[in-house]
N, C-alpha and C positions, 0 to 999 in steps of 0.2 A: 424448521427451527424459526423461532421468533422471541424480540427482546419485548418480555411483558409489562417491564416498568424502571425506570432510572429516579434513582435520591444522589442527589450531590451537594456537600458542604465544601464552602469555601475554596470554589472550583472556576478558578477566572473572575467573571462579573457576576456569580451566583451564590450570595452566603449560604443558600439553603434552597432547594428544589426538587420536587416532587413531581413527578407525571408517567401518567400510563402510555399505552402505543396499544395500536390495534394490530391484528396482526393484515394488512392488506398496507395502502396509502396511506402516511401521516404526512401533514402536512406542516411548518414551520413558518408564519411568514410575519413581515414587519420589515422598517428601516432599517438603513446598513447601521454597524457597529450597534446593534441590541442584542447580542449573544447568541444569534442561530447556530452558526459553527461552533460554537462551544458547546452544543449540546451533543450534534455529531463527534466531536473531538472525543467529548466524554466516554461516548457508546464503543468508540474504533477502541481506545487505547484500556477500555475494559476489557474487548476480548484481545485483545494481541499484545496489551503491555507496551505499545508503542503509541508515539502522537502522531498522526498523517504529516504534520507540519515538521516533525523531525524535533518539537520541542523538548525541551529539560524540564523535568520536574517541578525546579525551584521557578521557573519561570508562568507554569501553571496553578501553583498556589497561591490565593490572594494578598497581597501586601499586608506587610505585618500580620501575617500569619503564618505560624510552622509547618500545618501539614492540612493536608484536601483528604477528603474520604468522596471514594465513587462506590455506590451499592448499585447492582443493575440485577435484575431477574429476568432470567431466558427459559423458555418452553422446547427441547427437545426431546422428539419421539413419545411425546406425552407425558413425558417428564419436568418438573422446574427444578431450575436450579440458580444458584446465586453466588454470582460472583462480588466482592468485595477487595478495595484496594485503597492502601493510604499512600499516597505521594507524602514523602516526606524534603523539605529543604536541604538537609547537609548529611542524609541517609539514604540507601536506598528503600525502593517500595516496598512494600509490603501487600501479596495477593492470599487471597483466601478462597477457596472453592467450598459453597457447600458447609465453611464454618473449621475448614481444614487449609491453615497456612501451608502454601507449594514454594518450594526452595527454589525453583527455577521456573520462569517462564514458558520452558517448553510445556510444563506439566496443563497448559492450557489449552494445548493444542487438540484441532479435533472437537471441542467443545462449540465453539460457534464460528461462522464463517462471513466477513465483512468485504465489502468490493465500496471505496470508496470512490466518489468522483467529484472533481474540482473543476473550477474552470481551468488550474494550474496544467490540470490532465491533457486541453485539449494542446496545450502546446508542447507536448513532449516529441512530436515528431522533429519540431525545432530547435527544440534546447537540446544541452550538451548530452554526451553518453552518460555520465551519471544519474541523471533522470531515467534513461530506460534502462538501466543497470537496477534503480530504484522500483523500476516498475516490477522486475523478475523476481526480485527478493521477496519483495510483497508478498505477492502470490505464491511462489515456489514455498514462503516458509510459513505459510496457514494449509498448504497442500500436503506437504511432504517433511514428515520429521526428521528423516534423516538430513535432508539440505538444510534444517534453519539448523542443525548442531554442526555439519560441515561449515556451513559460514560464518560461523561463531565465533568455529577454531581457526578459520582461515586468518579472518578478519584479527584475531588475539596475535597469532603467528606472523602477522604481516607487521603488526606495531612492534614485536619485540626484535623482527627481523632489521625492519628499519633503525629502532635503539641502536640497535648492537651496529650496524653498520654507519651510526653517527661515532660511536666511542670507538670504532678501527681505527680511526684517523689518530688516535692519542696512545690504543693502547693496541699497538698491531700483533700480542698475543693472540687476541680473542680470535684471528681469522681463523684458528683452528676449530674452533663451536662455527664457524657459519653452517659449514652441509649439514650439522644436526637441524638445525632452521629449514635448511633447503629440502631436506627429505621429508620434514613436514607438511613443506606448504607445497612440497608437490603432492605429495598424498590426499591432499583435503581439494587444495589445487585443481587435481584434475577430475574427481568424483563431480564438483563444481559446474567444472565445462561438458561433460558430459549428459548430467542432469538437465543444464539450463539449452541444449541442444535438443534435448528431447522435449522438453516443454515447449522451446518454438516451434517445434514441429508439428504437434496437438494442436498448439494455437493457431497455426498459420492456416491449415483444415480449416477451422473454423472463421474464420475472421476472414476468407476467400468469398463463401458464400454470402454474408454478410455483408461486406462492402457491394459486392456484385449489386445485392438489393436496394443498397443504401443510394449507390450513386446510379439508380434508373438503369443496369446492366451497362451502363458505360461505361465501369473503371474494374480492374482484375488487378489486388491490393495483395502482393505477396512481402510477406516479412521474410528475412533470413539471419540466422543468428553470426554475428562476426567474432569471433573468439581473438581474444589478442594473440594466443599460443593455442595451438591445436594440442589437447590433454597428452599423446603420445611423444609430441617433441618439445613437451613442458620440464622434463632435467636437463637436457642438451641445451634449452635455450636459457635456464636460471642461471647453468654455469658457462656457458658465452655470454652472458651479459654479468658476470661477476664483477670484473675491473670498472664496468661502467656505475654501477649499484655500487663500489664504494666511493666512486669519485664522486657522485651527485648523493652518495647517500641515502637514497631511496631504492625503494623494488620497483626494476623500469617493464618487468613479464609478470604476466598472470591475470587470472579473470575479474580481478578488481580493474582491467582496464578493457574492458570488454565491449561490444555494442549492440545494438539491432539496425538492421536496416530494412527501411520500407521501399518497395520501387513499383511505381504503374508504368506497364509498357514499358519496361528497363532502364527507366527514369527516376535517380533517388530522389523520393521527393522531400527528405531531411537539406536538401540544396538544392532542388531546381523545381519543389512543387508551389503550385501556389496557395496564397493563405487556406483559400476552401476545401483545398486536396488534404491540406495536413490537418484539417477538423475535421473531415469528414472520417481520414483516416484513424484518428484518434478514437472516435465517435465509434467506429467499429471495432477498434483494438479492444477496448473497454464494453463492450458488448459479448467480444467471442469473451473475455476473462468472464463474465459470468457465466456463460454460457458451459466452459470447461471447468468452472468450479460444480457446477451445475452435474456436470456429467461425471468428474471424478467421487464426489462426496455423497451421490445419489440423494442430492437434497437440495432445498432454495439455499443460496445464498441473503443474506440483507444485504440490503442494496442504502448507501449514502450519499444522496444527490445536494451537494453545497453549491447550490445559484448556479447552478449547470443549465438550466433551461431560456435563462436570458442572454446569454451566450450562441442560441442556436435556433436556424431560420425555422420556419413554421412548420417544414416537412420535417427535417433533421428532428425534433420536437416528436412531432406525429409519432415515428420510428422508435423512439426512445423510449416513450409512453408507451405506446404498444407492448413493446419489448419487456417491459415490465410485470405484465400483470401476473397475478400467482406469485409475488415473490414481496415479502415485508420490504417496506419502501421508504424511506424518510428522507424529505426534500426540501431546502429551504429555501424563500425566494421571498422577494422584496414585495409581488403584488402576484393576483389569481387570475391575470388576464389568461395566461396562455392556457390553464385548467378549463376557464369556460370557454375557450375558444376549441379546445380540443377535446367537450364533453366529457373530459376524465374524471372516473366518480373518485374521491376523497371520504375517506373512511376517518380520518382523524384531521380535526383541524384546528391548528394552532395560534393564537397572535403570539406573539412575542416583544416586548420594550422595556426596556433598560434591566434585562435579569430577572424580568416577570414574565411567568406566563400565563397565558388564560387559554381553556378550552372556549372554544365558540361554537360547536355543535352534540354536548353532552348535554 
C-alpha cells in the first residue's frame, strides 16, 4: 500500500495544496515552523481519523474558517482508492470512502496502515504511563478491530461511570445502577488486558532481536506488560475499591491505568537507564511496531518520520535508514546532510516555506 497524492484546503498554514508522493523515500525539508508536520498530520488523521498530536478539529482548521477538507488517494493491492474528510468547527467530521460517507470511524479500518514517528516517541521510555498506554492504542486499533471498538466502549463506560459516581455524593439512590456500570467495564475491561498482553508479547519477540543489533549485541531489551488489574481478578477488585471510587469519585482499577516496562539486565530503564539507553530503546520499540504491523497485515506499513533523524547519532541514523527500505517513507527535516552522509537515495524531494511547496527533482 502507498499514499499516491494529498489535496488539502484550509488545513493549518495551507489554504490550498496539491502534491504527489512516490511510492519509495519522500522527502519534506526547509526551516522550522514552515508546515512539514502538517502535512504528515494531514496523511495520519486521513487514515485513522485521529491527529498524532491528540488535536481537535476546531483547532486544525484555519482561523476564520469553518471547515478543512483533506482528499488523499491511496494504491492498495492494485487498487486506488480515495478517502475524503471535512473537519468541521462545532460538528463532527465528516469521512467518505470512495465517494460513500462511513457513519463510524471503524469502517476505515484495514484500508491503510500508518506507523508515525516523533522525536516526542523517543522519550516515551521516560515519560509518564500514558504515553505508553498511547503507544498500544495506536497500534492495537489500526491492527485489530475488535480492540479499537472494546476501547471505545471502555473508554464511554469509564466517563459515565465516573459521572454517575460524582452525582452519588448528592443523589445516593443512584448506588443501585453502579454494577450495571461495573459489569460493563469489566467486560470490555478485561478483553482489553488481555489483548494488550498479547500484543507485548509479539512485540517483545521482536524488539529482542533488534535492540540486540542496535546496541552492538551489548544490550538484551526486554519489555513486559504491567496490568493495573490482572483481567480475572478485575470484579473482585472494581468492587473492593467501590468505597474508594466514591469518595475520590474516580475509577481508581482498570487498564486505563496500565503500563509497560522496559529493563536491560533487570535494570528498569524508565528510572535508572541512561539518556542513550531510552533512545536507543525507543528507537527499537518503534522498529519492532513496524516490523509486527509488517508481519500481521502481510503488507508495508507507511512509515512517518517528523525530524526524527536530527535527534539521532550517525549509527542510530544508519539503522533506521536501513531499516526502511521497501516501505513508503515520508520524512521531514530541516537540512539533507544526514541523506548525503548516509548515501540514502531519495525518490521524492521536497522544499517546503511558509505553506508552499515545491518539487525540486520532477
Amino acid at each position: 500500500m502507498f499514499v499516491k497524492s494529498l489535496e488539502l484546503s484550509n488545513f493549518r498554514n495551507y489554504n490550498t495544496l496539491s502534491m504527489n508522493f512516490k511510492n519509495g523515500t519522500n522527502i519534506l525539508y526547509g526551516d522550522n515552523a514552515q508546515g512539514k508536520t502538517n502535512i504528515l498530520e494531514a496523511v495520519y488523521l486521513a487514515g485513522t481519523t485521529k491527529s498524532h498530536k491528540g488535536s481537535k478539529d476546531k483547532e486544525i482548521i484555519q482561523l476564520n474558517q469553518e471547515e478543512s477538507h483533506i482528499r488523499m488517494f491511496i494504491e492498495k493491492n492494485l487498487i486506488v482508492h480515495r478517502i475524503d474528510m471535512h473537519l468541521k468547527k462545532n460538528k463532527p467530521k465528516g469521512v467518505a470512502i470512495d465517494g460513500i460517507p462511513i457513519r463510524k470511524s471503524s469502517e476505515l479500518f484495514g484500508l491503510i496502515n500508518l506507523v508515525f514517528f516523533s522525536p516526542e516517541d523517543l522519550s516515551i521510555i521516560k515519560n509518564g504511563p500514558s504515553d505508553r498506554r498511547r503507544f498500544i492504542d495506536f497500534e492495537l486499533c489500526q491492527l485489530d478491530k475488535l480492540y479499537l471498538s472494546d476501547l471505545a466502549n471502555y473508554n464511554k463506560i469509564i466517563n459515565q461511570r465516573n459521572n454517575l459516581l460524582k452525582q452519588i455524593g448528592f443523589k445516593p439512590e443512584l448506588m443501585e445502577t453502579l454494577s450495571i456500570w461495573d459489569m460493563q467495564l469489566c467486560e470490555f475491561g478485561k478483553r482489553i488486558i488481555e489483548r494488550r498482553k498479547q500484543f507485548i508479547l509479539e512485540l517483545n519477540e521482536i524488539v529482542y532481536d533488534i535492540h540486540k543489533r542496535l546496541s552492538g549485541g551489548k544490550e538484551e531489551l526486554v519489555v513486559k506488560y504491567e496490568p493495573n488489574v490482572l483481567s480475572e481478578e478485575m470484579e473482585a477488585k472494581i468492587e473492593k475499591q467501590r468505597e474508594k471510587d466514591i469518595f475520590y469519585k474516580q475509577t481508581s482499577s482498570g487498564p486505563h491505568r496500565d503500563d509497560i516496562c522496559f529493563t536491560v539486565k533487570d535494570i528498569d530503564i524508565r528510572k535508572y537507564g541512561s539518556q542513550g539507553q531510552q533512545r536507543t530503546s525507543a528507537l527499537s520499540l518503534k522498529l519492532a511496531e513496524i516490523e509486527l504491523v509488517r508481519q500481521t497485515i502481510k503488507d508495508e506499513p507507511i512509515l512517518l518520520l517528523d525530524d526524527v533523524l536530527s535527534e539521532l547519532d550517525r549509527n542510530r541514523q544508519n539503522y533506521l535508514l536501513n531499516s526502511i527500505e521497501g516501505i513508503q517513507t515520508m520524512i521531514t527535516c530541516t537540512g539533507l546532510e544526514e541523506f548525503v552522509a548516509n548515501r540514502f537515495h531519495i525518490d521524492q524531494l521536497y522544499k517546503v516555506v511558509e505553506g508552499s511547496v515545491t518539487s525540486e527533482n520532477e
